[in-house]
C-alpha positions in Angstrom: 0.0 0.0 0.0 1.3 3.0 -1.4 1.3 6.6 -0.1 1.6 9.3 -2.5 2.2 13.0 -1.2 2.7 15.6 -3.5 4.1 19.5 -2.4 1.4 21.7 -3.0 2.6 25.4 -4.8 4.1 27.7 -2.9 4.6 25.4 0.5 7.4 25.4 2.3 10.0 22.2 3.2 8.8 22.8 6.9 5.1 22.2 6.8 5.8 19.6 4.1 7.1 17.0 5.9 5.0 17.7 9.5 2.0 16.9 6.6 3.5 14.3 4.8 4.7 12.5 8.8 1.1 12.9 9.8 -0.3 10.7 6.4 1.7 8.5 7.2 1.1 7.9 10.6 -2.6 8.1 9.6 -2.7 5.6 6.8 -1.0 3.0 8.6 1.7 1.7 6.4 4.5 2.1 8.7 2.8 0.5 11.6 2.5 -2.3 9.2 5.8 -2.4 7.9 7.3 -2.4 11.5 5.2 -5.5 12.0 6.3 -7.4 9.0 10.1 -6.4 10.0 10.9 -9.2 11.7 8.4 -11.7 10.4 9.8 -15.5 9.8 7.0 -17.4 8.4 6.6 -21.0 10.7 8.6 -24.2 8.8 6.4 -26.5 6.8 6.0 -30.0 8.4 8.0 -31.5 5.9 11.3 -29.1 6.7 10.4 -30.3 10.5 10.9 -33.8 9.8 14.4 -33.0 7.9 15.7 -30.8 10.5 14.5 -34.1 12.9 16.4 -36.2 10.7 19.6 -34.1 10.4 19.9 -33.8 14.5 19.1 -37.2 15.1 21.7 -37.8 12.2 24.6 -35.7 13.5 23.6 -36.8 17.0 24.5 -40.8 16.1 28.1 -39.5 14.2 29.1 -37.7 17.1 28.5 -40.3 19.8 29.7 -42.7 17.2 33.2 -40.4 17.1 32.8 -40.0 21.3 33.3 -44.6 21.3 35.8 -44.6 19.0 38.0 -41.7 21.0 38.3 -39.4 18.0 36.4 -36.4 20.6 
């Protein structure tokens, strides 16, 4: 969503921005935009079950490494 603010004639740099700061605290976009900032959408199941199966994975190889003495 878009916010389009254009100087009117003969207005100054001042009373500009105060106008174009109070649009967009009105309309909302950055509100929104703050929210989305740190937004990480959740994993699917199926990158679950990988991740599952790449711990339990390195998990086995390092107790495997931890009987033969190599850690």
């Amino acid at each position: 969503m878009a916010v389009i603010i254009k100087r009117r004639p003969g207005e100054n740099l001042n009373s500009f921005l105060s106008r174009a700061s109070q649009v967009i605290k009105k309309s909302g976009v950055l509100l929104e935009a703050r929210k989305r900032r740190y937004y990480s959408p959740k994993p699917s199941e199926r990158s679950k079950k990988l991740s599952a199966l790449h711990k339990i994975k390195i998990l086995k190889e390092i107790e495997r490494k931890r009987k033969e003495g190599l850690l």
